[in-house]
C-alpha positions in Angstrom: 54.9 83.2 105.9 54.6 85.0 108.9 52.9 83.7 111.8 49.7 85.3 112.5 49.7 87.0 109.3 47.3 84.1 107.7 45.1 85.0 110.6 45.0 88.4 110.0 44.3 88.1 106.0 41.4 85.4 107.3 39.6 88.2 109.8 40.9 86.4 112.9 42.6 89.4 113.7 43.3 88.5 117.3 44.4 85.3 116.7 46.4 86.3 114.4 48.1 89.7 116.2 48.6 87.2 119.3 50.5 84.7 117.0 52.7 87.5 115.6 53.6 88.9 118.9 54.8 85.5 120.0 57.0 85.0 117.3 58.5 88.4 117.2 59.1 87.9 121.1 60.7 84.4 120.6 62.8 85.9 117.7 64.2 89.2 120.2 65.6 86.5 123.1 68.6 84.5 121.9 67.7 81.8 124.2 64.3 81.0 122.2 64.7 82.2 118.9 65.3 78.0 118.0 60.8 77.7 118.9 60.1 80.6 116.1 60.4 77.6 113.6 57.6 75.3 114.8 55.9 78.8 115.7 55.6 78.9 112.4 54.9 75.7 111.2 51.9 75.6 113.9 50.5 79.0 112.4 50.7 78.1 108.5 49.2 74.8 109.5 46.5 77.1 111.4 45.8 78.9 108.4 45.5 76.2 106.1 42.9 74.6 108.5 40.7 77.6 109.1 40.6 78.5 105.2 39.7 75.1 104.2 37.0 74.7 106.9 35.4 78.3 106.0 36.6 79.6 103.0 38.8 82.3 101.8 37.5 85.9 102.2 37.1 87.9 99.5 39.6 90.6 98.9 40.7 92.8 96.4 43.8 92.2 94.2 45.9 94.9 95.6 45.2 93.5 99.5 46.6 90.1 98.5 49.1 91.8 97.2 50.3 93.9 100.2 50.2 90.6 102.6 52.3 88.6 100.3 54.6 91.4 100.2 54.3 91.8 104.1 54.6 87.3 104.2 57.8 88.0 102.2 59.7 90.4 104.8 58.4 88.1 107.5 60.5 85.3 106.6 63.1 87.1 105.3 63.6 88.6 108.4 63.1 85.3 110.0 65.6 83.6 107.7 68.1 86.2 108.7 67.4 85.2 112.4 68.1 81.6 112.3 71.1 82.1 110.1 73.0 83.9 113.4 72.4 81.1 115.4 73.3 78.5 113.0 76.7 79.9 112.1 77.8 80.6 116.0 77.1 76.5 116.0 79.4 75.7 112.9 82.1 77.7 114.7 81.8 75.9 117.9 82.2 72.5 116.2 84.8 73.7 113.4 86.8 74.8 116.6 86.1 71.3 118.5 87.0 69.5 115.8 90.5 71.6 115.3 91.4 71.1 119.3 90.7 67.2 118.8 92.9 66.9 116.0 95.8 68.7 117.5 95.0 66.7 120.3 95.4 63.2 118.7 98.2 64.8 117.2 100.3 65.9 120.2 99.4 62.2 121.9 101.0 60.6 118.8 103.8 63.0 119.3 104.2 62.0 123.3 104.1 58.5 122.0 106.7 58.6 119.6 109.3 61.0 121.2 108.5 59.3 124.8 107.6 62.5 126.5 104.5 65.3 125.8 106.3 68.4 124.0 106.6 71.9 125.8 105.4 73.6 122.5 103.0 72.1 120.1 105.4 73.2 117.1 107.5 70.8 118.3 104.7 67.7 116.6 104.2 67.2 112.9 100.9 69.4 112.5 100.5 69.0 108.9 96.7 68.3 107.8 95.8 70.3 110.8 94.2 73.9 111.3 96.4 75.8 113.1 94.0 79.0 113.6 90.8 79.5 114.6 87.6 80.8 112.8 88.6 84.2 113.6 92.3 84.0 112.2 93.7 83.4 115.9 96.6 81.2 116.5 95.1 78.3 118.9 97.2 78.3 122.3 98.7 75.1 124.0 99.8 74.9 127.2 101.1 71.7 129.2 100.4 71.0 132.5 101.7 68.2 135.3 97.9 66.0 134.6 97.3 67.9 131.5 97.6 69.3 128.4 95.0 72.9 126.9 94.3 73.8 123.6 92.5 77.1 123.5 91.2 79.8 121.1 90.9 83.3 121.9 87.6 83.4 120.7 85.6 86.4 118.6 87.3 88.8 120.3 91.0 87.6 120.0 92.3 88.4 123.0 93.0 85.5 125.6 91.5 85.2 129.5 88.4 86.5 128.5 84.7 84.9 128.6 84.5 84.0 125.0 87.4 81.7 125.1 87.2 77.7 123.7 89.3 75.9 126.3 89.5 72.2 125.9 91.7 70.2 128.5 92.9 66.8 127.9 94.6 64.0 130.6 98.4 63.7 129.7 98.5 59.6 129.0 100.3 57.5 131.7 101.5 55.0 129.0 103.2 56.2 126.6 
């Protein structure tokens, strides 16, 4: 349901319009869309209060009707919401994950052949994604204290903002 909505259908109209407004305003900035859940939560649990403690109103069939229609696109909408900013997450830790397993496999690889490789084609990669969640080959690059592993990110191209750089220390003992 809808927060606010409840409200409304129980004739705490502002109440309920203030509720609404708060959730559609925490759903439009990226950086608090994660509070429209308990929002939520808070303003069913509301509802559930108030209409025990006084009563539902009464209202014609076709009214209920419309607000369960109108509950329905709420949390559709809502559901739609939360599902972009839980698959940006899975991304980020599918691509952590990758970078930590070439990693463990290019220190095995400087272990065995005495020395950490120039390219990372030059280790056994098998069992390991070699691409990121956008089809990209990920990049390695060695340094004199360091080894990279980076994806080009959504947009595929490398240097830019959206890039997953993860740095590891070259080992002393190898």
């Amino acid at each position: 349901m809808m927060p606010g909505l409840g409200h409304v259908y129980l004739q705490r109209y502002v109440y309920g319009v203030t509720l609404f407004l708060a959730f559609t305003l925490l759903n439009t900035l990226p950086t608090t869309r994660f509070l429209s859940l308990p929002l939520m939560v808070y303003a069913a649990w509301e509802s559930y209060r108030h209409a025990r403690d006084v009563g539902l109103p009464s209202r014609p069939v076709i009214q209920n009707g419309v607000f369960a229609a109108v509950g329905f696109v709420g949390f559709f909408s809502w559901f739609l919401t939360m599902t972009s900013i839980i698959t940006p997450i899975g991304i980020n830790l599918k691509t952590t994950a990758d970078a930590a397993r070439m990693a463990a496999r290019i220190h095995l690889c400087a272990r065995i052949q005495g020395d950490y490789p120039d390219i990372a084609s030059d280790c056994d990669m098998k069992g390991v994604e070699l691409r990121d969640s956008w089809g990209q080959q990920y990049r390695y690059r060695l340094g004199t204290r360091r080894f990279e592993i980076w994806s080009s990110g959504p947009d595929g191209r490398p240097g830019t903002e959206d890039d997953f750089v993860f740095k590891y220390r070259l080992r002393d003992s190898l």
